[in-house]
C-alpha positions as semicolon CSV with decimal commas, in nm:
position;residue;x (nm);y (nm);z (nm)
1;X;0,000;0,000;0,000
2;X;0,121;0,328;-0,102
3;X;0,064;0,608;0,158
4;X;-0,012;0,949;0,022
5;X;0,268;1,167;0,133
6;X;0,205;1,493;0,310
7;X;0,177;1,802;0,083
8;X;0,441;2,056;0,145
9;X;0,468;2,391;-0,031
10;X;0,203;2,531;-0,275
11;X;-0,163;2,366;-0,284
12;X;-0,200;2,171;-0,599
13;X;-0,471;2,097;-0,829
14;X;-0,671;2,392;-0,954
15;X;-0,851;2,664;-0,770
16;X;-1,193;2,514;-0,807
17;X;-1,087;2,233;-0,719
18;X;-0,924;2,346;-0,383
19;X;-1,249;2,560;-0,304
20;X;-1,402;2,251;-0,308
21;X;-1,329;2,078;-0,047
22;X;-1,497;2,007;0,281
23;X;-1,255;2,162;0,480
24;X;-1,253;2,537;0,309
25;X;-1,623;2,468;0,292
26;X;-1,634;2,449;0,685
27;X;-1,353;2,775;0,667
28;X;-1,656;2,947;0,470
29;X;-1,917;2,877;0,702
30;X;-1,730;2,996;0,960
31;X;-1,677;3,305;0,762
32;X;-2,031;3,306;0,711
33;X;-2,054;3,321;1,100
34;X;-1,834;3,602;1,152
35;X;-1,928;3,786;0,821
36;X;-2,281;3,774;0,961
37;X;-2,206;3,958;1,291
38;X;-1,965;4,189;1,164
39;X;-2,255;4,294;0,903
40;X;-2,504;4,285;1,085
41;X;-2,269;4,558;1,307
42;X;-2,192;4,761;1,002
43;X;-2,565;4,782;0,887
44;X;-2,634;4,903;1,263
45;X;-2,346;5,157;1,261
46;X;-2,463;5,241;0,851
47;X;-2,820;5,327;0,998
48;X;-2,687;5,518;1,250
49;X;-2,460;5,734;1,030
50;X;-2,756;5,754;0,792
51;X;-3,028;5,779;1,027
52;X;-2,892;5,998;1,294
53;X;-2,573;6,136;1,163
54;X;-2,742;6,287;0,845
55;X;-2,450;6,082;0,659
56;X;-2,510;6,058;0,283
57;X;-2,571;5,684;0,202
58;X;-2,263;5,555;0,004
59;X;-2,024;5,752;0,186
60;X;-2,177;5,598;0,471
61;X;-2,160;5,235;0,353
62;X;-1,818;5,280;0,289
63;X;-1,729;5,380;0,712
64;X;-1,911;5,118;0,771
65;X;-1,752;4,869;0,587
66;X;-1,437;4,951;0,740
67;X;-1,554;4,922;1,062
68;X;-1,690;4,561;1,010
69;X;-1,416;4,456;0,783
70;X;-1,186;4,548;1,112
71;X;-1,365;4,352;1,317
72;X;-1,376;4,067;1,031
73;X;-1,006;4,017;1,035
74;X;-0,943;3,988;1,412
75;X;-1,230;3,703;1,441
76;X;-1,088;3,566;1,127
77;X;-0,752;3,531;1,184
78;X;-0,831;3,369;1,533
79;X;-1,114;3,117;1,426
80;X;-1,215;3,119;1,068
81;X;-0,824;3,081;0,926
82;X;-0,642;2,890;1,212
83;X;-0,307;2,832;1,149
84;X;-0,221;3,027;0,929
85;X;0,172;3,186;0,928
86;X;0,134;3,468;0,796
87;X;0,245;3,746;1,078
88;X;-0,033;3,960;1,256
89;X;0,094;4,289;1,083
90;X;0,122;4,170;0,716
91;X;-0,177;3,941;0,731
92;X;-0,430;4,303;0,858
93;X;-0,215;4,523;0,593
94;X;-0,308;4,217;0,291
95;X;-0,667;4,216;0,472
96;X;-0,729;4,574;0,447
97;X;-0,602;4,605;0,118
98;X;-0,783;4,279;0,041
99;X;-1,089;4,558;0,198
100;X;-1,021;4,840;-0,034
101;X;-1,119;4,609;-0,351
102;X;-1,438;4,481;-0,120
103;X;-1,504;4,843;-0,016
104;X;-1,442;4,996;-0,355
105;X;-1,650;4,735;-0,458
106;X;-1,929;4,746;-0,195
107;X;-2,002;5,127;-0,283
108;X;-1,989;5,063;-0,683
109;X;-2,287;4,857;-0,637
110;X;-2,453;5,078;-0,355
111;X;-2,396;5,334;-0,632
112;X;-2,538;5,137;-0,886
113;X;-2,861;4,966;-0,677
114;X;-2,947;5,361;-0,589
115;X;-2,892;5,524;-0,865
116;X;-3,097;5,237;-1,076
117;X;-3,343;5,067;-0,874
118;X;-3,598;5,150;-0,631
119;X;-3,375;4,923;-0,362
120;X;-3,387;5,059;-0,023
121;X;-3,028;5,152;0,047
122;X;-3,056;4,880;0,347
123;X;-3,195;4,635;0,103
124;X;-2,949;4,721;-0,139
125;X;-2,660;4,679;0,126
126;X;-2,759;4,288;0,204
127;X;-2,803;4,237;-0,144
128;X;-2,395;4,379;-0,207
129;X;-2,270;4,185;0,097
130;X;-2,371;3,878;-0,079
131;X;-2,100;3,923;-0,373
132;X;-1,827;4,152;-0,207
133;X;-1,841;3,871;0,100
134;X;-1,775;3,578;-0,135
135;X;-1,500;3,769;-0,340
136;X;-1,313;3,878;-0,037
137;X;-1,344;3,544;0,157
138;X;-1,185;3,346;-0,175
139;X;-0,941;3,592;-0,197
140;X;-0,839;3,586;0,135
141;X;-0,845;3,158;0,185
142;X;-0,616;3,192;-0,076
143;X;-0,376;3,478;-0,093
144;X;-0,389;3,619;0,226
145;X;-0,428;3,357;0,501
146;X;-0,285;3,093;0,227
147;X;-0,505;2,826;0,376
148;X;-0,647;2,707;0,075
């Protein structure tokens, strides 16, 4: 019997194929987890900026993001991509810049629902989250936190 030998270095196979497996599918629910509290805390602090702060909308959305997409990499790091080796410092500077294409592309489509549909801007938010969240998580699994 041949034993498979332990990978070292690089994943192999392609990138669908190492999305695919169960363990980066229990790394994205996990992220679903934390991405779920860390929204739902941006929507609250987005309302209030909006609501009481006289904020306009997309600005808005975009503080917000950062505040959640803090908050995102300090559960992550600790529970969603255990083990990784990447260094505290260089793994938040990669996240945050790994943040500026999910914020940059968070208030593109904010822009976009408002301007073109009759989307609440809360509506529209959830509906954003949804494909910014999934872009940023792949990214990071893989370039980032280099766990996939």
């Amino acid at each position: 019997m041949d034993a498979t030998p332990v990978q070292e270095g690089p994943p192999r196979g392609s990138l669908a194929a190492r999305l695919l497996r169960i363990r980066v599918g229990w790394m994205l629910a996990r992220n679903t987890v934390v991405s779920t509290g860390a929204f739902l805390l941006g929507l609250g602090v987005l309302w209030l900026l909006v609501e009481r702060g006289g904020m306009d909308e997309v600005v808005a959305s975009g503080v917000s993001f950062v505040v959640a997409n803090t908050l995102h990499y300090i559960l992550g790091r600790t529970w969603i991509f255990r083990g990784t080796d990447r260094a505290v410092a260089s793994g938040y500077a990669l996240f945050l810049a790994n943040g500026v294409f999910g914020l940059v592309l968070t208030m593109a489509l904010m822009a976009a629902f408002l301007a073109f549909t009759p989307i609440n801007y809360l509506v529209a938010r959830i509906l954003v989250s949804m494909i910014a969240g999934l872009a940023m998580f792949v990214i990071n699994a893989v370039w980032n936190f280099r766990r996939v």
